[in-house]
C-alpha positions, -999 to 999 in steps of 0.1 A, spaced: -273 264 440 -244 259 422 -224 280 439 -233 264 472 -227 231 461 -188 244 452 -185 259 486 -198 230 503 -171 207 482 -141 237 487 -148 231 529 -148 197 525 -117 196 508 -103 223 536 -119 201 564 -99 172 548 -72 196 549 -68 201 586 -75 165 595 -42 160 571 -26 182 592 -42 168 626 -26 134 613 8 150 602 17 166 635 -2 141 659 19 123 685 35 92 672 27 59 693 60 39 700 71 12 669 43 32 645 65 22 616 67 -14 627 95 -34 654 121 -61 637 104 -95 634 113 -113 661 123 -145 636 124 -131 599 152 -109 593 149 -78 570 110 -82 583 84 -57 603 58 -64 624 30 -38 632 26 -37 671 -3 -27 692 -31 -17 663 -46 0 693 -22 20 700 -11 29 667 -48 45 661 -49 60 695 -38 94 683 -50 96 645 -77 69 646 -106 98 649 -85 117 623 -89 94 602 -121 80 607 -130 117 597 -111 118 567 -127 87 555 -163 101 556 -154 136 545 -141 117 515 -168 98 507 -186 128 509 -169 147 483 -173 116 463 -210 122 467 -207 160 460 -187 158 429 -207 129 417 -238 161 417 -216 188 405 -212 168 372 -252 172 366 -263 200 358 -277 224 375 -308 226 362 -314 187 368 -301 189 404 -338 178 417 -345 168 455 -349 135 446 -316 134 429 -299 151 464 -320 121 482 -304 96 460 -271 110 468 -279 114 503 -287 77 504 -256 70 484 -237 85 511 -255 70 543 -245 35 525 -214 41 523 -207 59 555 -221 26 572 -200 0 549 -173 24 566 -184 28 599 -191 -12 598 -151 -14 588 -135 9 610 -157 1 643 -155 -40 634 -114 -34 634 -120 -15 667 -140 -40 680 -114 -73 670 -79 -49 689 -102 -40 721 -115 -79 723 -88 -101 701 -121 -119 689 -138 -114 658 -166 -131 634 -162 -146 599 -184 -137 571 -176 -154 541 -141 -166 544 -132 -132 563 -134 -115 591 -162 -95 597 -143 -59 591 -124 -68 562 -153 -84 551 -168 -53 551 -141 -40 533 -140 -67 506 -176 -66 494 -186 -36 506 -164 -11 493 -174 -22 459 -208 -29 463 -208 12 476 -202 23 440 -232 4 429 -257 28 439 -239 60 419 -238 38 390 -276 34 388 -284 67 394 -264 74 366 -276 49 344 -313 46 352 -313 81 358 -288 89 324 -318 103 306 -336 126 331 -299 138 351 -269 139 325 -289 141 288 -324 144 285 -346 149 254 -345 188 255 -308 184 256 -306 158 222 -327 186 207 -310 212 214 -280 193 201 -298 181 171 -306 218 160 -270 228 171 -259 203 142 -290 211 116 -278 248 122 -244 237 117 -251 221 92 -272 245 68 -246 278 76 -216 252 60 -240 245 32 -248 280 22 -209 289 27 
């Protein structure tokens, strides 16, 4: 399983890869790294957000959720193996459908506001970068307890303090006797 799990995080990271590359030697829009304020010296303004994304906006959408899965990946590559239970792949998985909506809630509100010019307010923000305010941090929540309600039956349970606790007792009597 561990194996698999290595292979699965070695194509993300090559999947990631290519969509670099995709964004690297995609067509660039017209004024992509901004047009002289019209007012403010010395200053940039972005232009047409639509038609910035229009060549690497899928690109990076991509990217975003490949990422978030090899957050979720490496997050089980450091348990072992041996505690690497369904349910602890269906907490990931969870994990990951979380976050993959706080970011599909972020990137699709931002599309929605340059197609329409209108957007929401949720607490003092718009709606997308309110996603992006409270929900990027409230993603990490989840992994955190898993890790700490789950600390004792995924990262060190009791067989592992025992074993640890005849590691030192075993340690402990061969530096007595030398």
């Amino acid at each position: 399983m561990a194996n698999r799990l290595i292979s699965l995080i070695f194509a993300i990271c090559i999947a990631m890869a290519l969509l670099l590359l995709a964004i690297l030697f995609a067509d660039q829009p017209p004024g992509a790294g901004g047009t002289p304020h019209p007012t403010i010296a010395g200053m940039l303004v972005g232009g047409d957000g639509l038609g910035r994304l229009a060549t690497i906006g899928t690109y990076a959408f991509m990217f975003q959720g490949f990422l978030l899965l090899l957050i979720c990946c490496l997050c089980a590559l450091g348990v072992s193996a041996k505690y690497r239970s369904t349910t602890f792949y269906g907490y990931l998985a969870a994990c990951y459908g979380f976050m993959f909506l706080v970011w599909w809630q972020m990137y699709f509100g931002h599309q929605e506001y340059l197609i329409t010019g209108q957007t929401s307010y949720f607490l003092g923000f718009p709606v997308a970068t309110a996603w992006q305010m409270y929900g990027t941090w409230l993603c990490a929540i989840p992994l955190i307890c898993i890790y700490v309600f789950g600390f004792d039956k995924y990262i060190y349970t009791e067989q592992d303090d025992a074993q640890f606790k005849a590691l030192l007792a075993e340690k402990e009597a061969s530096s007595g006797t030398s």
